[in-house]
Each structure stands twice: as structure tokens, then as C-alpha cells.
C-alpha positions in Angstrom: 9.0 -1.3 28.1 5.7 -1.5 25.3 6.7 -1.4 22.2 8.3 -3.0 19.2 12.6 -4.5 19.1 13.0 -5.0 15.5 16.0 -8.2 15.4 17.8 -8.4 12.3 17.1 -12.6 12.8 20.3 -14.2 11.1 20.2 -17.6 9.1 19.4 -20.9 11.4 17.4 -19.1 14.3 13.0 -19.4 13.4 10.5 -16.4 14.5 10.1 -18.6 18.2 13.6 -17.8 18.5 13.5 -14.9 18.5 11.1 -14.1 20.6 13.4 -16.4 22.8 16.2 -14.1 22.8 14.4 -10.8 23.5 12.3 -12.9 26.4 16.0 -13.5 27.9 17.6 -10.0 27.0 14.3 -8.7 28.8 15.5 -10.6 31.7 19.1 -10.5 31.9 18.9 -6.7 32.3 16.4 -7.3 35.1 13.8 -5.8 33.3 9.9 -6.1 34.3 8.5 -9.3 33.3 6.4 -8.6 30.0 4.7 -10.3 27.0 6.4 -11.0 24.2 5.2 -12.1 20.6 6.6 -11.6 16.7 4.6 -9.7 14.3 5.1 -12.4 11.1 6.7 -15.6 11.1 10.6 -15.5 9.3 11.8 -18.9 8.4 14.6 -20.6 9.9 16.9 -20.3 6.4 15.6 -16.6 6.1 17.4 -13.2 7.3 16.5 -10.2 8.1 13.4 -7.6 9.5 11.3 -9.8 12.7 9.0 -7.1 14.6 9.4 -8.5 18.1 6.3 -6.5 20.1 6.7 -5.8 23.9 4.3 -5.6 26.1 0.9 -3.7 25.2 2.6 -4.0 21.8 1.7 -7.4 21.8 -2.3 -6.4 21.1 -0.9 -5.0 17.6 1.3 -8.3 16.6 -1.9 -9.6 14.3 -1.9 -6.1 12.9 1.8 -6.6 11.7 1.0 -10.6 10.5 -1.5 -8.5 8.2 1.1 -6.0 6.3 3.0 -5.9 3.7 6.9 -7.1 3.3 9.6 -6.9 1.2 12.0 -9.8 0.4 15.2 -10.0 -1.3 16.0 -13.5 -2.8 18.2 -15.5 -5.0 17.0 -18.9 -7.5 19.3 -20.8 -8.1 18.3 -22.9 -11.4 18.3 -26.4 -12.2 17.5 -28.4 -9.1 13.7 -28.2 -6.8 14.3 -29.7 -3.1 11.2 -31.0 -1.5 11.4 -27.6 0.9 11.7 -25.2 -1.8 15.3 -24.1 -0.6 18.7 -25.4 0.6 17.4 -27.7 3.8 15.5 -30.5 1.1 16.9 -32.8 -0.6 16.5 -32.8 -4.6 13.6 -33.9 -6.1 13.7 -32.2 -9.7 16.5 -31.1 -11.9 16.6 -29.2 -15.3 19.2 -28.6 -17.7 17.6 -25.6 -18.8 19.1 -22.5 -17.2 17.3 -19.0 -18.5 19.1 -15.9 -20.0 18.5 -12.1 -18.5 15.9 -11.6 -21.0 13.8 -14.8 -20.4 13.6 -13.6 -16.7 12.5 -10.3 -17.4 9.8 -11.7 -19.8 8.2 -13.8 -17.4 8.0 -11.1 -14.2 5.2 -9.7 -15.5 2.9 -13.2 -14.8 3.8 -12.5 -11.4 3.2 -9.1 -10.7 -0.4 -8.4 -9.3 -2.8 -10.7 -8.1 -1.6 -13.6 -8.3 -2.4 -17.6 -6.9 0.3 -19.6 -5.2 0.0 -22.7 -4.3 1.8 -23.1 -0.8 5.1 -25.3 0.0 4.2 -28.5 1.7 6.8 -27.9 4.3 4.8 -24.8 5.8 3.2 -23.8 9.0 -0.2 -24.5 7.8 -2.6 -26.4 9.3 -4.1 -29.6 7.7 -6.5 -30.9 9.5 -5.5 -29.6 13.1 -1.6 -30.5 12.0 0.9 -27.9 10.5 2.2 -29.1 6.8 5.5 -29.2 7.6 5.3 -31.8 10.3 3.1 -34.1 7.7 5.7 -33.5 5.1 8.4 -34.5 8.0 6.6 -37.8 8.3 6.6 -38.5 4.6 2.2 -38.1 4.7 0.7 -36.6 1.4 0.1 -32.7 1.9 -3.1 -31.2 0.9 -3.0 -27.7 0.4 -5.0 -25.6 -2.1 -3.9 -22.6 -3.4 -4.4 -18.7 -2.3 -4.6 -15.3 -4.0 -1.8 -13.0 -3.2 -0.8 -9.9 -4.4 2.9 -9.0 -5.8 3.0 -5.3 -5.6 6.8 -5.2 -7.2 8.7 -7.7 -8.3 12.3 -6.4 -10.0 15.3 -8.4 -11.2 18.6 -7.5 -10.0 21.3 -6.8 -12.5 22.4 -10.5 -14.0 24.6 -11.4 -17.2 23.6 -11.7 -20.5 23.8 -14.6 -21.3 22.1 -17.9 -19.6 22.7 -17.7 -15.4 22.9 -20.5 -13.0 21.1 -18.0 -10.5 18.9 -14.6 -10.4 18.7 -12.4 -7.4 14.9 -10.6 -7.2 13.4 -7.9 -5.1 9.5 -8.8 -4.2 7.1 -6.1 -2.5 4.3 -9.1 -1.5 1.1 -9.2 0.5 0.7 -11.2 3.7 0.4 -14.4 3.0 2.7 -14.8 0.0 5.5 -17.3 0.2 8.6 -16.4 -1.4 9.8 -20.2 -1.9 6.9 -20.8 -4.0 6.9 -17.6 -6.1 10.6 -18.8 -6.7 9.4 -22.8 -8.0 7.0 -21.0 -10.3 9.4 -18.8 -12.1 11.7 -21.2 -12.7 9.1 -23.6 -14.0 7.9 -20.5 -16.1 11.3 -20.4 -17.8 11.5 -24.0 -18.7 13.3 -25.3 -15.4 13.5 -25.8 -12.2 14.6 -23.9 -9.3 14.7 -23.4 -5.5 15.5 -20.3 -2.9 19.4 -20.2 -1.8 19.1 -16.7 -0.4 15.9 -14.7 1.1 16.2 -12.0 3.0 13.2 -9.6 4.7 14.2 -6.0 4.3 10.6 -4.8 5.5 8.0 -5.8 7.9 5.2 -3.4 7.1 6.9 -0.2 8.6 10.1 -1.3 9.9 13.0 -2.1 7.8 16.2 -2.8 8.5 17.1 0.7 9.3 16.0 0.3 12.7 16.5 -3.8 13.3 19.3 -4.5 15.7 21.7 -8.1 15.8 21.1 -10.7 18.3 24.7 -9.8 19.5 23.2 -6.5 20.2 20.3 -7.4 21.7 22.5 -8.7 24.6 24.8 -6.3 24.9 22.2 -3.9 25.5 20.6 -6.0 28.0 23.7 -6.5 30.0 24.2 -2.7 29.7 20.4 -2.3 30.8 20.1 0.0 27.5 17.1 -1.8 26.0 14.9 0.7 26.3 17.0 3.1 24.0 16.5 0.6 21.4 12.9 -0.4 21.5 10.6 1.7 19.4 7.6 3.1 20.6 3.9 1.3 20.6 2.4 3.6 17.6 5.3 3.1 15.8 4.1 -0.2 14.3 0.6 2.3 13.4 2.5 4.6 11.6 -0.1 5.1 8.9 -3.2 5.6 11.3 -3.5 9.5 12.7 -3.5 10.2 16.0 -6.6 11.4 18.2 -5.9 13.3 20.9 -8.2 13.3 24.2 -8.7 15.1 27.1 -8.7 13.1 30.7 -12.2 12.9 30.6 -12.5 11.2 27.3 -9.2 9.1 28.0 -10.9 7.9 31.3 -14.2 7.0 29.1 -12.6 4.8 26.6 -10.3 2.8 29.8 -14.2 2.0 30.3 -15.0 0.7 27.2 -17.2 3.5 26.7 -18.1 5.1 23.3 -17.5 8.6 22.7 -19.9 10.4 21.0 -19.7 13.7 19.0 -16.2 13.9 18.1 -14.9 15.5 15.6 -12.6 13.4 13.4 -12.3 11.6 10.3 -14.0 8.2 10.1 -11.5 5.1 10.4 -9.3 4.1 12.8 -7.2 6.3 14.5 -4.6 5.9 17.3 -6.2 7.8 20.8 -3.8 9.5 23.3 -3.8 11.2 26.5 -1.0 13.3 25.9 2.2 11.3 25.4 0.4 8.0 26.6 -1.7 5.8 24.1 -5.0 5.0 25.4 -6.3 3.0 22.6 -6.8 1.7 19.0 -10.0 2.9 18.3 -12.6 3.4 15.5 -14.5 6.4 14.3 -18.0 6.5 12.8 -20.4 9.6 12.5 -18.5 10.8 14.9 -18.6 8.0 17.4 -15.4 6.3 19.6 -15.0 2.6 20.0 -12.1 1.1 21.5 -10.8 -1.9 19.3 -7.5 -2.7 21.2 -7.4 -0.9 24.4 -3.3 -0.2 26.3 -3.3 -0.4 30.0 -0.3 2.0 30.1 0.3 5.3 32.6 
């Protein structure tokens, strides 16, 4: 049991959650005890793709917090909540309501490298305290804006004419938060706007393909079929090759050791004794080093 449950989180439930539920299921099917972590926070409001790591998986979760995601959300125009989506109360409001080709104008001031400036009611830390528990408290937030990238950002087919809502498609660097993206188009177009919808369709390489309900999660558990559902640890590396080693060289690296004279590409690779990962490692000039070592059989 090391590896990676993808949850299909629903509204209401945060990332903690989640990591809640598979902690239980873990334990309800009288499974080993093991660690358990997400690989990128999904807010409470949001749906959709959480990368729940499982034991030695758990050394990768900062890996995941690191990739790239795809959201699908919906504006809906003319009001701005304090939270940037249905949970605040209104703080802003805007006759103004765009057309289809307004929208479209404006995506391309989004697209790229961008800078946001984050919500106030965020998990960022001011001064040893996270934003949103400032905001909670009515205490002035001081955040500064960062540079995110929008790889793909694509409107979803929308009348003609002027709409009370838009539905988008974002491809987004770590980092980037939808509800903010959302403010800024609106106020782009002359209005004002907040998130009713968002939902994560991709965590780096998992997508919803492979994410299971919470309804699922314990069913499997009481059946004791986890393990037919969790993916395997290199899974969440699918874009780093694979180094293969012989028991010697695996038994080096458990070490700490370096391995010298190898013949592979320089960059991190993914080291296994056969079937069993041994390590995340990095090549240079032919040398080994273990970045994240698995204590697996």
C-alpha cells in the first residue's frame, strides 16, 4: 500500500478531508497503518482531481504541489464576495454584464505569464498566520502579488449576446488561484464577478480518469479492495525515465551511496531493482545521487 488514491473530492469537504477519509478507509479495511498526505490543496467549494499519496508516496507529495493543473470554472457577472466565490457575502456589484466577443477579447491578457494578486481568504501565511483566518477576523490582509503562468485558457461555448455567466477551461501553473484570475476578467470587461463553479480535472498526471468518489473509497475499504484502486508510486513520475539497477547498485543507493560510471542521461530519473523503486535520484557525468530514497521490498 505506497502509492497514489486519486478522490474525486466533491463540494463542502477541504484537501484535510480528504486525507481524512482515505486515513479511515486505510483503516476500516484493516489495512497497515501508513502515512498519508495530498499532493495540492483543493478548496472546500471546489470539485474534482485530489492526489492522496500513500505511504513512500508521501516523499513525492511536494513534487505534485509543484505541477501543473487544469480547472474548469464558471463567473458569474455582476456581484464580487469578499471570498471570490459563493461562501462571501457581496461586496461589489456591476451592471455591466459582457457579450461572447468581449470575453474572447480579453483572454488573451491572461494567457502566459501572468501576476495575480492572491484572495485575502487564502492559506497564505502573513506573518506566521494564514490569510484566511485574518480575513475571518475582519484584520487588513497584506498580500503582494505573484507571477504565474496560464498555459491555456479557452471559453466555453456562451450566447451571443451579453451573459449573466461564462464557463472557462484554465491549464495554470502551481501557484495560480482560479478565484482571482476569475475577479480580474470580470474587472477586465467592465464588471464584476466571482467563481460559482471550479472544478480540477487534472493534478499534474492524474485526471479524473483515474479519481474514484468518497462513496467508493469506502466501499472498497469494507470490501478490502483498496489496493486494486491505488496507483502505483512512479505513477505520480510519469514523465521521469526509469533507471534500472542491479542488486548491487540498488543496495548502494539504500546507503546513500553515489554511483559512479553509469551510463544514462543527466537529470532525474526514477531507480528500480526490478519491479521495486529504490529511489528518486539524480544523474550527472554519470554519477547517482539519491534525492528521495523508498524503503520498500
Amino acid at each position: 500500500m505506497h502509492g497514489w488514491l486519486i478522490l474525486d473530492k466533491p463540494v463542502g469537504p477541504g484537501s484535510t478531508q480528504g486525507v481524512s477519509a482515505v486515513k479511515r478507509a486505510l483503516r476500516d479495511g484493516g489495512y497497515p497503518k501508513r502515512k498519508v498526505g495530498h499532493g495540492g490543496t483543493l478548496d472546500p467549494q471546489a470539485s474534482g482531481v485530489l492526489p492522496v499519496a500513500v505511504g513512500e508516496a508521501t516523499k513525492l507529495a511536494g513534487r505534485m504541489l509543484d505541477s501543473e493543473k487544469i480547472y474548469d470554472f464558471t463567473v458569474k457577472f455582476g456581484e464580487q464576495t469578499d471570498t471570490l466565490d459563493t461562501e462571501g457575502a457581496v461586496v461589489a456589484t456591476s451592471d455591466s454584464r459582457p457579450d461572447r466577443a468581449a470575453i474572447e477579447a480579453v483572454l488573451p491578457r491572461f494567457t502566459g505569464a501572468i501576476e495575480q494578486m492572491p484572495p485575502a481568504y487564502s492559506a497564505l501565511k502573513v506573518d506566521g498566520e494564514r490569510a484566511y483566518d485574518l480575513a475571518r477576523a475582519g484584520k487588513e490582509v497584506m498580500l503582494t502579488p505573484r507571477a504565474v503562468t496560464i498555459h491555456r485558457l479557452d471559453l466555453h461555448p456562451a450566447d451571443a449576446g451579453a451573459v449573466d455567466s461564462a464557463t472557462f477551461t484554465a491549464h495554470v501553473s502551481k501557484g495560480t488561484y482560479i478565484r482571482s484570475l476569475a475577479r480580474d476578467i470580470a474587472l477586465a470587461l467592465g464588471s464584476v464577478g466571482h467563481v460559482t463553479m471550479l472544478r480540477r480535472t487534472r493534478a499534474g498526471p492524474f485526471s479524473l480518469e483515474s479519481a474514484i468518489s468518497l462513496d467508493k473509497l469506502h466501499e472498497a475499504a469494507k470490501d478490502r479492495a483498496l489496493e486494486d484502486m491505488i496507483l502505483p508510486l512512479r505513477a505520480g513520475l510519469d514523465d521521469i525515465p526509469a533507471l534500472s539497477l542491479t542488486p548491487d547498485q540498488a543496495g548502494l543507493l539504500r546507503q546513500g551511496r553515489v554511483l559512479v560510471g553509469t551510463a544514462a542521461d543527466d537529470g532525474l530519473c526514477f531507480a528500480m531493482l526490478d519491479d521495486v523503486p529504490v529511489a528518486l535520484a539524480e544523474v550527472r557525468s554519470g554519477e547517482v545521487r539519491v534525492v528521495r530514497g523508498f524503503n520498500m521490498d
